[in-house]
C-alpha positions in Angstrom: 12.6 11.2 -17.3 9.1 12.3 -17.3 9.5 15.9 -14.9 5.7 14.9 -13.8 6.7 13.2 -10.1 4.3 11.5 -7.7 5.6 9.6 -4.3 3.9 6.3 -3.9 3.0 4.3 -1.3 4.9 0.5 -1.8 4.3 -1.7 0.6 4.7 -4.6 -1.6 1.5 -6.1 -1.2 -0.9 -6.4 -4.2 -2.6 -3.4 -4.2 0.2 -0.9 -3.7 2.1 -2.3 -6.5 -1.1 -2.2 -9.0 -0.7 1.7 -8.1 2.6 2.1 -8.9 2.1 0.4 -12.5 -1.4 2.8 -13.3 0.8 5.9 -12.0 3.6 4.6 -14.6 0.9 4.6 -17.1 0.0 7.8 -16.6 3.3 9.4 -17.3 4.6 9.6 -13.9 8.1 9.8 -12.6 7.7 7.5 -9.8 9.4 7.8 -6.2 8.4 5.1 -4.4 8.1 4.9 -0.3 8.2 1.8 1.8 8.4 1.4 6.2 10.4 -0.6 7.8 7.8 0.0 10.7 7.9 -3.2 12.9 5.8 -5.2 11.4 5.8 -9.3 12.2 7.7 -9.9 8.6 10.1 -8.1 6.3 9.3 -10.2 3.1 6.6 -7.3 2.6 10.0 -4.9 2.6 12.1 -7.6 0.3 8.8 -7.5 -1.8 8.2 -3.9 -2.2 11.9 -3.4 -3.6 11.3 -6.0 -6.1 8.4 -4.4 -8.0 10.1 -0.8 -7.3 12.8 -2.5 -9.3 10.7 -4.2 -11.8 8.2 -1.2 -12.5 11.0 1.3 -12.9 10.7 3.5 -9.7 13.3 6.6 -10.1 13.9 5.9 -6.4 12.8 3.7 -3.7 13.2 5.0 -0.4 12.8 2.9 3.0 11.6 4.7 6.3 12.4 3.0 9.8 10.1 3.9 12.2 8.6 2.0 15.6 4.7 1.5 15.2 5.7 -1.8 17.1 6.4 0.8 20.0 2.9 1.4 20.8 1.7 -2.0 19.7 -1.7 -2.5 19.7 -1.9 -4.4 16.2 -2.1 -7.9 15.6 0.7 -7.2 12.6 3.1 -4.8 15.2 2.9 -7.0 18.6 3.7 -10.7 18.3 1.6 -11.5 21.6 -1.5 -11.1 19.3 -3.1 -13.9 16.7 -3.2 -12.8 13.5 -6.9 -14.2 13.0 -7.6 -17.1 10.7 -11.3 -16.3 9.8 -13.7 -13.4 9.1 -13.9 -11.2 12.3 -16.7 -8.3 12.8 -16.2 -5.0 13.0 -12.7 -3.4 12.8 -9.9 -6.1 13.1 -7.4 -6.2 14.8 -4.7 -6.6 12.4 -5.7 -2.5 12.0 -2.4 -1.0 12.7 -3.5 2.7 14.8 -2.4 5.3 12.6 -0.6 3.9 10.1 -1.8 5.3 6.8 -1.6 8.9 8.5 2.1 8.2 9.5 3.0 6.9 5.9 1.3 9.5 4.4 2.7 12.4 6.3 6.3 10.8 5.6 5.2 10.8 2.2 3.9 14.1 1.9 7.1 15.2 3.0 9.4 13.5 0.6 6.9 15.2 -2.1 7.0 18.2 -1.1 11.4 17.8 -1.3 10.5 16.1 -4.5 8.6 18.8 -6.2 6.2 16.3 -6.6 2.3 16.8 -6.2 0.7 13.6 -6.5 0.9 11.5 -3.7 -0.9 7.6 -4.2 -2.0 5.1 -2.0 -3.5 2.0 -2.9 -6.2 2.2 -0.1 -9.4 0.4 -1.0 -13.2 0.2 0.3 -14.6 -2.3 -1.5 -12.9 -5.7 -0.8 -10.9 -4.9 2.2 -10.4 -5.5 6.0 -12.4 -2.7 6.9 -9.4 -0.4 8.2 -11.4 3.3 9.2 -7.9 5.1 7.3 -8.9 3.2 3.8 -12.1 4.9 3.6 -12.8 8.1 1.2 -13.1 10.4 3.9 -10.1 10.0 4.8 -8.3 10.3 1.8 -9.8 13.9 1.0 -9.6 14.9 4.9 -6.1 14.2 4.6 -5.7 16.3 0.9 -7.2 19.1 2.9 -4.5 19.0 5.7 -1.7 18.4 3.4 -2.4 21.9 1.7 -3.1 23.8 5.0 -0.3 22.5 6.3 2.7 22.3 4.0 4.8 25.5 2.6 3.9 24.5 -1.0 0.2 24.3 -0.1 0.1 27.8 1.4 2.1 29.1 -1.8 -0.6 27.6 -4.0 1.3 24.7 -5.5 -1.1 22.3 -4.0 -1.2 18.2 -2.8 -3.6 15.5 -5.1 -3.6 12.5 -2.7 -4.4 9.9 -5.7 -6.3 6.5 -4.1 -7.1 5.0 -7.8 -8.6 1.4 -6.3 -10.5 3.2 -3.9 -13.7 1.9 -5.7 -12.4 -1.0 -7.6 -13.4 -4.7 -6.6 -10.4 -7.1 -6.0 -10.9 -8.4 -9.3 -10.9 -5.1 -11.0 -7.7 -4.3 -9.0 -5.8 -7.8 -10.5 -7.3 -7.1 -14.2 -5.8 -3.7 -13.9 -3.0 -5.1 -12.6 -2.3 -7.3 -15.2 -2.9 -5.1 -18.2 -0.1 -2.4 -17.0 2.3 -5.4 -16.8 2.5 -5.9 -12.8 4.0 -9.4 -12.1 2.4 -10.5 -9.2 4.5 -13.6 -8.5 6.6 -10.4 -7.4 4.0 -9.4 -4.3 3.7 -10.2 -0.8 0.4 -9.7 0.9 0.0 -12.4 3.8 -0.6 -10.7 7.2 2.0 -13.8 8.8 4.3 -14.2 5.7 7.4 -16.2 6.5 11.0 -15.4 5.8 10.9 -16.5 2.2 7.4 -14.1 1.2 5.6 -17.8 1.4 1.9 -17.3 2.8 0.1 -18.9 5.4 -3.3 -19.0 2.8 -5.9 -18.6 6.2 -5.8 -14.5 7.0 -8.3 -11.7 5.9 -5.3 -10.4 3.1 -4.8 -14.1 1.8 -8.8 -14.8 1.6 -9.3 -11.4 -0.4 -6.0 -11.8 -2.5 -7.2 -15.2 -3.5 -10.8 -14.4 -3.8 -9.8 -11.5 -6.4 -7.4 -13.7 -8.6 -10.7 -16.5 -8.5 -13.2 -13.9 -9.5 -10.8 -12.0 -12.7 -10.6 -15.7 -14.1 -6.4 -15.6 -13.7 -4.1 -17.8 -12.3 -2.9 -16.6 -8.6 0.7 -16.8 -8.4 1.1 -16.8 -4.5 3.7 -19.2 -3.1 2.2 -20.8 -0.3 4.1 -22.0 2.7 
């Protein structure tokens, strides 16, 4: 086992698993983190333990926690529509505070770990337009995890990794493909039911399907 770690960010969808496949390739030892965060569907959860499984995380660890508590998101708090076409501005399938959550968890475990890469497979290209997917936010955050952490402060510092960050959604799925991520694995529908089928009508079916069109490959999403 390669003694370079990194924790990684699995939610099972698409993107997160395309990460965990390019850190492999880079000769990481890979600890992968999933929430159990009260979103409308645990087919993401079933999802993300399949390709931990299939990629060969070291462990995969999954974090309850109660975003559903403070609501607010179509995806946390059933009494709001997941929307079936383009909205403007800032969605509201944008769940407040979620990628800081998951990433402090993660920071965390990686600091237990030993480990000093921490990815995320946030993008700003083709996404929703979530404001904690942006660039800023990624290097804000690398600042505050070495002020903040006991490892940071000793000088063994934090790399928050966001490798699609610039990628197109076709770049993501060709990348995808040539580190050996089976897709058919992935669930990225916003309203997925019990058995990871998709509805085929949100923002993450449009731009999952839009990606898989545009790299020329055949999209293995099981539609309900």
């Amino acid at each position: 086992m390669s003694d370079k770690k990194a924790v990684i960010l699995l939610s099972g969808g698409l993107d997160s698993a395309t990460v965990v496949a390019m850190a492999r390739a880079e000769g990481y030892a890979c600890y992968t983190m999933s929430f159990d965060y009260g979103q409308r569907h645990r087919a993401e959860l079933d999802a993300a333990a399949r390709v931990a499984r299939d990629l060969g995380a070291i462990e995969h660890k999954v974090i309850g926690l109660s975003l559903d508590g403070i609501g607010g998101s179509a995806l946390t708090d059933s009494s709001i529509d997941v929307p079936e076409a383009p909205t403007e501005g800032i969605p509201v399938t944008y769940v407040p505070a979620r990628n800081t959550v998951f990433l402090s968890l993660a920071l965390g475990w990686a600091e237990v770990l030993g480990a000093r890469d921490i990815f995320i497979g946030v993008n700003a290209v083709d996404y929703s337009g979530y404001p904690d997917c942006r660039p800023e936010f990624v290097e804000a955050f690398e600042r505050m995890a070495n002020l903040a952490t006991k490892a940071g402060v000793e000088g063994q510092g934090f790399s928050i990794r966001a490798p699609l960050q610039n990628l197109s959604k076709a770049d993501i799925v060709r990348a995808g493909v040539a580190h050996g991520v089976d897709y058919s694995l992935t669930v990225s529908c916003y309203q997925a039911d019990s058995a990871g089928q998709a509805c085929g009508k949100c923002d993450s079916c449009r731009l999952r399907a839009e990606g898989f069109a545009a790299a020329g490959l055949a999209d293995p999403t099981r539609y309900a």
